[in-house]
N, CA, C and O atoms as a MOPAC input file, in Angstrom:
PM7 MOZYME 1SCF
protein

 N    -82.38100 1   -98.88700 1    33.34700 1
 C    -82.69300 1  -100.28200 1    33.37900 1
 C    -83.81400 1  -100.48200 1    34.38900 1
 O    -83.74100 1   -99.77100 1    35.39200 1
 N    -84.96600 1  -101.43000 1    34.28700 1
 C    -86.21800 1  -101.17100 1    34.84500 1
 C    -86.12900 1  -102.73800 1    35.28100 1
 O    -86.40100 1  -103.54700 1    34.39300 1
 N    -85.81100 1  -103.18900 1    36.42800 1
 C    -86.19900 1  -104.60600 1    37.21900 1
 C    -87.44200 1  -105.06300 1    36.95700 1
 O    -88.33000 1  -104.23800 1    36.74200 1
 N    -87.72500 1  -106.46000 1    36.92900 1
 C    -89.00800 1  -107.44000 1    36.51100 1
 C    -90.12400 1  -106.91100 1    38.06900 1
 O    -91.21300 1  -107.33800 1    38.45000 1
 N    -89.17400 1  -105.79400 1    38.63600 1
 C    -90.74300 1  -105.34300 1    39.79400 1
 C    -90.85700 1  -103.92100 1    39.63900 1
 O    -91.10700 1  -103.10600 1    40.52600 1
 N    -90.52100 1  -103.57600 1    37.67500 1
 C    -91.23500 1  -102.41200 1    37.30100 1
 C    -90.25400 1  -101.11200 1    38.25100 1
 O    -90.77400 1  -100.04600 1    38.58000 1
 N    -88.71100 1  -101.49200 1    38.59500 1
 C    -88.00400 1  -100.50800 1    39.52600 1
 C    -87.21400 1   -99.87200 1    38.68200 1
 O    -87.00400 1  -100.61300 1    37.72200 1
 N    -86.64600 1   -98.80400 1    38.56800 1
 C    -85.36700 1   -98.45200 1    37.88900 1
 C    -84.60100 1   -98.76000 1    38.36100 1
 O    -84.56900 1   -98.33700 1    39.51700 1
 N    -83.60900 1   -99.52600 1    38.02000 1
 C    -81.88100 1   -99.62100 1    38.52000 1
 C    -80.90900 1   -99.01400 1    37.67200 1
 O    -79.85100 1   -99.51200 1    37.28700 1
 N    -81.18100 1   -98.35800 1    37.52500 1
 C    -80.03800 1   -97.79100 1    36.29300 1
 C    -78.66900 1   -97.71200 1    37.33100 1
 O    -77.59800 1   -98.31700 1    37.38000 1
 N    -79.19300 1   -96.83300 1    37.97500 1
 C    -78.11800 1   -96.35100 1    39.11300 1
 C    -77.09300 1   -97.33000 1    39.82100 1
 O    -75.92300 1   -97.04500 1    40.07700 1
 N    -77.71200 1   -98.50800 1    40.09100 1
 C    -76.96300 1   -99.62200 1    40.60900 1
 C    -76.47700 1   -99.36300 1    39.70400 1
 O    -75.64400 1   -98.45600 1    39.68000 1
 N    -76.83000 1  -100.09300 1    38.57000 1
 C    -75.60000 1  -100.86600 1    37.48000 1
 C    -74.65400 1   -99.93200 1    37.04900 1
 O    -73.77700 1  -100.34200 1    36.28800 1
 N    -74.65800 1   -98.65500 1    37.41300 1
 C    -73.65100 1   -97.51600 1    37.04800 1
 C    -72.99100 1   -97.58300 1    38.07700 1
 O    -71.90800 1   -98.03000 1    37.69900 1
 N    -72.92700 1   -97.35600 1    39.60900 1
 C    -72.13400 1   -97.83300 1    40.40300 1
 C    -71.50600 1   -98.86700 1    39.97400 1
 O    -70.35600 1   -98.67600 1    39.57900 1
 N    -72.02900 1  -100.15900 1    39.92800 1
 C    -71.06200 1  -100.99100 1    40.45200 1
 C    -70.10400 1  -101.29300 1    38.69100 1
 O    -69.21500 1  -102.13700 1    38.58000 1
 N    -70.43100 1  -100.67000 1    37.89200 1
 C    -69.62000 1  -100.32500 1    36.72300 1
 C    -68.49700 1   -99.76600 1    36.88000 1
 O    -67.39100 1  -100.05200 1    36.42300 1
 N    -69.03500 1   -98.47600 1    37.94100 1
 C    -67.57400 1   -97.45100 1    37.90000 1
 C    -66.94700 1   -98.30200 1    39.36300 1
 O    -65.92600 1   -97.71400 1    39.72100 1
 N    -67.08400 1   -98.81500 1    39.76100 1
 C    -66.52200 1   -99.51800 1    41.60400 1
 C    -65.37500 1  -100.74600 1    40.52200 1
 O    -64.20100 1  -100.99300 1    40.79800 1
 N    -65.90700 1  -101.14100 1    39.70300 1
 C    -65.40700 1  -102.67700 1    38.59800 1
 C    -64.82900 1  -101.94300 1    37.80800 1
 O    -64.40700 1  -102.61500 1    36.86700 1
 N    -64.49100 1  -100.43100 1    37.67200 1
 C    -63.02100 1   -99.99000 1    36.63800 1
 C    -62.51300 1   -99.71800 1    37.51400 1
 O    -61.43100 1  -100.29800 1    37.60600 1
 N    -62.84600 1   -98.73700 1    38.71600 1
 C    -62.02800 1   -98.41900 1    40.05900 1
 C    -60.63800 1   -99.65300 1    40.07500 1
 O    -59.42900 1   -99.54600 1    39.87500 1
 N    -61.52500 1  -100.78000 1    40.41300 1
 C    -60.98700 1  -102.15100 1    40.72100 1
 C    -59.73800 1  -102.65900 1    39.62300 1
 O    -58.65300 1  -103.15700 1    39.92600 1
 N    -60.21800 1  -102.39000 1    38.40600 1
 C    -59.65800 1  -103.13200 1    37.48200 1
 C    -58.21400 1  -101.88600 1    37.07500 1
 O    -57.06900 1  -102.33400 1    37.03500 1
 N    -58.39600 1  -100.82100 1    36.88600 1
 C    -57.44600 1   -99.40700 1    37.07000 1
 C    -56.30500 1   -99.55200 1    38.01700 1
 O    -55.18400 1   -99.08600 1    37.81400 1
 N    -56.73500 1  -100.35500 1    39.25700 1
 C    -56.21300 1  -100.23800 1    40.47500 1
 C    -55.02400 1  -101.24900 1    39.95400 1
 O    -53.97400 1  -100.73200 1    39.57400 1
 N    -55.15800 1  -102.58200 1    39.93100 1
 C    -54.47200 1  -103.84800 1    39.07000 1
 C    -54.10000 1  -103.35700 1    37.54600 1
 O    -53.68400 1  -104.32400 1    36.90800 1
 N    -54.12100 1  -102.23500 1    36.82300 1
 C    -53.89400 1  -102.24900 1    35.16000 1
 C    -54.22300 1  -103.23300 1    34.42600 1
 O    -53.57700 1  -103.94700 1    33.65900 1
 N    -55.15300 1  -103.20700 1    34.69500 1
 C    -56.07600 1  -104.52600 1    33.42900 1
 C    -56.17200 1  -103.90300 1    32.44400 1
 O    -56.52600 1  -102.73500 1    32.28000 1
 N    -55.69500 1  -105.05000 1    31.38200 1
 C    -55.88200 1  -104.82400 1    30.06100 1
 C    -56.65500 1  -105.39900 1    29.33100 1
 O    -56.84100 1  -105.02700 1    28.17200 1
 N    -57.22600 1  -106.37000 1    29.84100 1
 C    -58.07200 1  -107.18700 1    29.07000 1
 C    -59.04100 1  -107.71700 1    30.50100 1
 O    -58.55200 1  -107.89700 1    31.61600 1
 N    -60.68200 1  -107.92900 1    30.10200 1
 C    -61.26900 1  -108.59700 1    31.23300 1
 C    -61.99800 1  -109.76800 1    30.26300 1
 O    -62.45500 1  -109.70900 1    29.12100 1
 N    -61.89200 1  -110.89100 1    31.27700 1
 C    -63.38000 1  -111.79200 1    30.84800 1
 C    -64.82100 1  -111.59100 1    30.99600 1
 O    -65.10100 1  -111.68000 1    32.19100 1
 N    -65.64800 1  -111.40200 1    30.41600 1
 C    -67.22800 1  -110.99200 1    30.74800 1
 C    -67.86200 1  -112.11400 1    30.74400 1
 O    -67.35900 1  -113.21100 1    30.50200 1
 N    -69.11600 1  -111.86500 1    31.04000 1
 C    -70.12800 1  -113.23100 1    31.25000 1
 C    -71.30800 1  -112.73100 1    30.00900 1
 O    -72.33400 1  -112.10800 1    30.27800 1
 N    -70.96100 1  -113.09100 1    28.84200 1
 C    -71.70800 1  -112.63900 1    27.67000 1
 C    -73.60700 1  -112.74200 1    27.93000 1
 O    -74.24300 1  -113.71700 1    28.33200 1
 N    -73.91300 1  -111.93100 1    27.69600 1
 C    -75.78400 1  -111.84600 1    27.88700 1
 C    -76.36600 1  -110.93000 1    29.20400 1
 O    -77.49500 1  -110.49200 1    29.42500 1
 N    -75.06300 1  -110.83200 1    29.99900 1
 C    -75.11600 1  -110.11700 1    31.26300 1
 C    -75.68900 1  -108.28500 1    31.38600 1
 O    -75.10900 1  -107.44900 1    30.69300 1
 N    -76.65900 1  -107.93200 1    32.17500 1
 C    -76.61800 1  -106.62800 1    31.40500 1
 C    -75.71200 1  -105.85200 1    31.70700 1
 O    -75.65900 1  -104.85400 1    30.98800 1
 N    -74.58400 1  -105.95800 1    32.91300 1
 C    -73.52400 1  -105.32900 1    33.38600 1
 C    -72.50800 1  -105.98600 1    32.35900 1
 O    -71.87800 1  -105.12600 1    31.74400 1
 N    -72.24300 1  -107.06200 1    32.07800 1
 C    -71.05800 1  -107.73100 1    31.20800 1
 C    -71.08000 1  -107.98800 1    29.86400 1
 O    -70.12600 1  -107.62000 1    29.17800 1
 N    -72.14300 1  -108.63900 1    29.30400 1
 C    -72.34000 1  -108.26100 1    27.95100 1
 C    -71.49200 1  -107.81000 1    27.16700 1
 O    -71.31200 1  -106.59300 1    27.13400 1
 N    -70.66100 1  -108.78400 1    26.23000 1
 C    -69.79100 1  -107.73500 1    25.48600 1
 C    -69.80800 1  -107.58000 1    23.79200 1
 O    -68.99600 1  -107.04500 1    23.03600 1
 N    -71.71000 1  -108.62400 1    23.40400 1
 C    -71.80800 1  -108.88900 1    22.45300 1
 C    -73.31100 1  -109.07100 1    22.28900 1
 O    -73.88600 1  -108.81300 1    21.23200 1
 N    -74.00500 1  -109.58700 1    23.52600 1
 C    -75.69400 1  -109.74200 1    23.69900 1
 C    -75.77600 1  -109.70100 1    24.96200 1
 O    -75.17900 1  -110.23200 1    25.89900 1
 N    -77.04200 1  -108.61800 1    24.77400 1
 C    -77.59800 1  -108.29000 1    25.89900 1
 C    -79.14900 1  -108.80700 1    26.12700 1
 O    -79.89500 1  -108.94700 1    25.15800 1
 N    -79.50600 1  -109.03300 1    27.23700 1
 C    -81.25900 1  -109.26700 1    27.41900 1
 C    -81.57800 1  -108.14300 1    27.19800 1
 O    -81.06000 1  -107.08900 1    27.56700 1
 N    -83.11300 1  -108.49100 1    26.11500 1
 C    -83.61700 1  -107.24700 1    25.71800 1
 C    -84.77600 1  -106.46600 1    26.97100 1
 O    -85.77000 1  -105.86500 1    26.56300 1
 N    -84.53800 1  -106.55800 1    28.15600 1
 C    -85.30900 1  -106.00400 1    29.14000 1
 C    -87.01500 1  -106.62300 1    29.01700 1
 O    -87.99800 1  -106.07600 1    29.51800 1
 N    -87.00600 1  -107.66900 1    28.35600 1
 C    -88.75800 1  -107.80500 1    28.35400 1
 C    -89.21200 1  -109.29200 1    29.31900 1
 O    -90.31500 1  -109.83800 1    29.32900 1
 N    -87.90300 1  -109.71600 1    30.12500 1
 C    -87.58100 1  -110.44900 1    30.86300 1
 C    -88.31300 1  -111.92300 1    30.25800 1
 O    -88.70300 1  -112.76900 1    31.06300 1
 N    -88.43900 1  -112.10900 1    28.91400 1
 C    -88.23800 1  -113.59900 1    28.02900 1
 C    -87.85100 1  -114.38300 1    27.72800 1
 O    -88.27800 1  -115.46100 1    27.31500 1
 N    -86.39100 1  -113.71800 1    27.98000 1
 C    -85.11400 1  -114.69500 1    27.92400 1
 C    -84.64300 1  -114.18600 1    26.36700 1
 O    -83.89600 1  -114.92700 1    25.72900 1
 N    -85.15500 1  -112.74400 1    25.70400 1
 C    -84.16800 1  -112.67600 1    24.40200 1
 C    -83.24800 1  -112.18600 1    24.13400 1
 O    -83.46000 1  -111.04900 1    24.55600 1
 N    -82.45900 1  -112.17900 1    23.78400 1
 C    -81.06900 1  -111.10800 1    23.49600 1
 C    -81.34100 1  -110.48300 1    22.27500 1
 O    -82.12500 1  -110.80300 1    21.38200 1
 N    -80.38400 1  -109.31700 1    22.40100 1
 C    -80.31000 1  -108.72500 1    20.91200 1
 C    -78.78300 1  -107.62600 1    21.60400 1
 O    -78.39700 1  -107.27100 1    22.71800 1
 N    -78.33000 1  -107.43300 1    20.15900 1
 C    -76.84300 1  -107.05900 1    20.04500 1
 C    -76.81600 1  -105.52900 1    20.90800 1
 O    -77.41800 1  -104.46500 1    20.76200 1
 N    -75.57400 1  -106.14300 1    22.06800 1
 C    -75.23100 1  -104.88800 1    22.56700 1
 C    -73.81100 1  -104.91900 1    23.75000 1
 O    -72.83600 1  -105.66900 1    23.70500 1
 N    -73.96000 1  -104.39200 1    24.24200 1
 C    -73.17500 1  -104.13200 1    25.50100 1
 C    -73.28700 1  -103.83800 1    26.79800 1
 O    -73.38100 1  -102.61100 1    26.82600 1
 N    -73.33800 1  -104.31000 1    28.04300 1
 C    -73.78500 1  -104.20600 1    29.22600 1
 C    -73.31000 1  -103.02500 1    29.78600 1
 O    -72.69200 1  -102.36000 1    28.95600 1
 N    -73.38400 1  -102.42400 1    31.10400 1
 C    -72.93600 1  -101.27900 1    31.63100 1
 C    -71.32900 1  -101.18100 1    31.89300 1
 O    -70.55600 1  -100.27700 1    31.57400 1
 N    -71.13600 1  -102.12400 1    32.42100 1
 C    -69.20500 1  -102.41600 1    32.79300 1
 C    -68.65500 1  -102.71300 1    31.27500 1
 O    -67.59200 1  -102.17000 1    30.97600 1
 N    -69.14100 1  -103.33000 1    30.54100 1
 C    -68.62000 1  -103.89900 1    29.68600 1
 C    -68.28500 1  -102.66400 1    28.49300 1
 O    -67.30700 1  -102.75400 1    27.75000 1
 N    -69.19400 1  -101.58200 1    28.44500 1
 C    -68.78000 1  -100.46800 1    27.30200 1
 C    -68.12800 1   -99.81700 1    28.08200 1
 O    -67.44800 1   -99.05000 1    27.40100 1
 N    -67.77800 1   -99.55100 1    29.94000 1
 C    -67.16000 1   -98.67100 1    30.53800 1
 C    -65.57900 1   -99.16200 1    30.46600 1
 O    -64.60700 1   -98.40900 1    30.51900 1
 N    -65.56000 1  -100.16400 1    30.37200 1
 C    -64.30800 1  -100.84200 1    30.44900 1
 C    -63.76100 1  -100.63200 1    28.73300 1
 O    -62.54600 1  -100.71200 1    28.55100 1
 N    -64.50800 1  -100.41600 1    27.72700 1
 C    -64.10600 1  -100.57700 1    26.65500 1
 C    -63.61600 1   -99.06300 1    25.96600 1
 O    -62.76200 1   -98.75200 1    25.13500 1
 N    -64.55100 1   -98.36200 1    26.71000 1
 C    -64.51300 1   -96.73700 1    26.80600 1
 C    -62.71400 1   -96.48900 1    27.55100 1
 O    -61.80100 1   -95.74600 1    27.19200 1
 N    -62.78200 1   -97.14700 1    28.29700 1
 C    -60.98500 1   -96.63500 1    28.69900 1
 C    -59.96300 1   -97.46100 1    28.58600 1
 O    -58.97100 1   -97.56600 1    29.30800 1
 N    -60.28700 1   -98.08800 1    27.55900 1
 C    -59.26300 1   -98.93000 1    27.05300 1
 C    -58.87600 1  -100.48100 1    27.40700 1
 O    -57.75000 1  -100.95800 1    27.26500 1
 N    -59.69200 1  -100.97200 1    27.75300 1
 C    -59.74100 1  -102.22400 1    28.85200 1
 C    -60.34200 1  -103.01400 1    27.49000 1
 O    -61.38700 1  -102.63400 1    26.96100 1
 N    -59.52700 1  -104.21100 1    26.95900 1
 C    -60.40600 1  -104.65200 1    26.17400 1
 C    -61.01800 1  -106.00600 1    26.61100 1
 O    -60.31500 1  -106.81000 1    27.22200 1
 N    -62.46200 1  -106.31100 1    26.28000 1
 C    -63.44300 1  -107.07600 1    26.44100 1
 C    -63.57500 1  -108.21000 1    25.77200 1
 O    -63.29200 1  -108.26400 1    24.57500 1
 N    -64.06800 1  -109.37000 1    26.52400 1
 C    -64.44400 1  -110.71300 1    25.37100 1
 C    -65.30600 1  -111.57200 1    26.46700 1
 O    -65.29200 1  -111.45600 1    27.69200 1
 N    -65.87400 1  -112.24500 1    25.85100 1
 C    -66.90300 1  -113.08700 1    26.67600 1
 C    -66.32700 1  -114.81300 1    26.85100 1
 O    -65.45000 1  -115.37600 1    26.19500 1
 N    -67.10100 1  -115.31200 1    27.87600 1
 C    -66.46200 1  -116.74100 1    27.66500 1
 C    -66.71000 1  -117.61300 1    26.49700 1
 O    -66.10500 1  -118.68300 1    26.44000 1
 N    -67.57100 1  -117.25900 1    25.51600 1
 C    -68.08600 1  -117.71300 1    24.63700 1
 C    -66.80700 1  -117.35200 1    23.20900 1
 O    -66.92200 1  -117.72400 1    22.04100 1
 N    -66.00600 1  -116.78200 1    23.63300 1
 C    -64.89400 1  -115.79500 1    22.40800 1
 C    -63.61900 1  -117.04800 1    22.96500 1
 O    -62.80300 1  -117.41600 1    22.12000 1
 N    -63.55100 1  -117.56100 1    24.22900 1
 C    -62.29700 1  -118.76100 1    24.53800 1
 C    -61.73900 1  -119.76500 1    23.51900 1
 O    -60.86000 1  -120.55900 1    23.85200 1

């Protein structure tokens, strides 16, 4: 993932992905709320990185890690 000052962050958003199952593992969450469009939360549209404001269909970093171990996902927009 490349910040609007041309940086890679990939790495953040993989930390604080695996720190937010750590967290959620710790409590046995079975289900989380996401903040849909988010690129960490996303559980349906993501910003397409061209910092325009567009989405297109996907999944944020926490949001497929959480879905990957069984944690299931929905956005506030799914309420």
């Amino acid at each position: 993932m490349i910040s609007c000052e041309d940086k890679d962050v990939t790495e953040n958003f993989i930390k604080g992905a695996e720190e937010s199952l750590k967290i959620a593992k710790m409590f046995n969450c079975k289900q989380a709320l996401l903040k849909e469009g988010s690129p960490s939360c996303g559980c349906n549209l993501i910003y397409d990185g061209t910092f325009t404001g567009n989405k297109i269909s996907g999944m944020g970093v926490t949001a497929a890690l959480f879905k990957e171990n069984n944690i299931e996902v929905f956005s506030e927009k799914e309420l």
